[in-house]
N, C-alpha and C positions, 0 to 999 in steps of 0.2 A: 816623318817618323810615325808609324803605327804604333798599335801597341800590342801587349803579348801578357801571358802571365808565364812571370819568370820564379821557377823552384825557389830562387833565392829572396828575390824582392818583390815578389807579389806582378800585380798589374804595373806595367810599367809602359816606358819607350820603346820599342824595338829600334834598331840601326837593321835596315838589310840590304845594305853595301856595304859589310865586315866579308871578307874571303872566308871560303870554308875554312882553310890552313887556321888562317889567323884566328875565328869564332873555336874552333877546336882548341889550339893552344892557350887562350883566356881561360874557356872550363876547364883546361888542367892545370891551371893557374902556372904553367910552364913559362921560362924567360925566354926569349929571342935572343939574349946574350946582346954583345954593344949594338949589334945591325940595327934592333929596334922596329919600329911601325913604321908604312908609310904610305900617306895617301894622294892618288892619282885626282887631281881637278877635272872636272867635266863640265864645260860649261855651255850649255844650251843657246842657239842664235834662232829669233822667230824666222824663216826663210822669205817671209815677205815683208816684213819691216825693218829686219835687220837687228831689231832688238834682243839684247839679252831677257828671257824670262825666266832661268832658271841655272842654278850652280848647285853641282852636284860632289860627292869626294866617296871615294871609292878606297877602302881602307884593305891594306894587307901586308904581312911583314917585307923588309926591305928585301931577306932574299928572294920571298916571290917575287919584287917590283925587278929587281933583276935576271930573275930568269926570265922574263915577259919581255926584258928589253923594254918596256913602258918608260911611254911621254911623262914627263911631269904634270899636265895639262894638253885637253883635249879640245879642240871648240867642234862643237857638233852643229852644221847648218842644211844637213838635208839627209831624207829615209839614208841614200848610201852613207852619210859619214856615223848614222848611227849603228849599221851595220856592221862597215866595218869596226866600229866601236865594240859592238857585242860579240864579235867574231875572237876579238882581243881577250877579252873578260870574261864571259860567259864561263868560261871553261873554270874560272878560278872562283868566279862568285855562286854560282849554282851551288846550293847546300849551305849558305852560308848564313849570316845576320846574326845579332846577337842582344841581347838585353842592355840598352843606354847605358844602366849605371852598373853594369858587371864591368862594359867597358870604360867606362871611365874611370874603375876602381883599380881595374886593372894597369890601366897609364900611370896612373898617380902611384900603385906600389912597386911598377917596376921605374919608376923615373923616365917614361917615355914622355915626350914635350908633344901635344895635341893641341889643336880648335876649334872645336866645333861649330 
């Protein structure tokens, strides 16, 4: 998480895996109604040890998770499955991210259930 100054809270977290859709809807503190948030797992495999080094969550409302057709979780172990990863996403995360605690303020007044 980087960080940002946010109009609202100052210098903060930045999140920038929030979807443009989803970071646009927060600022106008709009509901998604029951569909709600949802975030897609991305989890990173080193390609020569096999190990996990990194987990990732990629965050946008449920009806975008079903227009995309999107995995619930991704395991990413080599340049192509990160491709076609960003081939997936790209289109809905570009423009997007949003200030930590807008979004978490956000969760907590619409009753969406989140982990960060």
């Amino acid at each position: 998480m980087g960080l940002i100054i946010c109009d609202k809270h100052g210098e903060t977290g930045f999140m920038p895996l929030v979807s443009k859709e989803l970071a646009e809807t927060i600022l106008a503190n709009k509901s998604l109604g029951n569909k709600g948030v949802k975030f897609v797992e991305v989890i990173f495999i080193d390609e020569d040890d096999g190990e996990e080094f990194q987990r990732l969550r990629y965050w946008m409302s449920q009806k975008c998770f079903d227009n995309l057709n999107a995995k619930k979780s991704y395991i990413i172990q080599s340049d192509e499955d990160e491709i076609k990863l960003d081939k997936i996403f790209d289109p809905i995360m570009k423009g997007g991210g949003i200030c930590g605690r807008c979004f978490e303020e956000y969760m907590e007044s619409h009753n969406y259930r989140y982990t960060l």
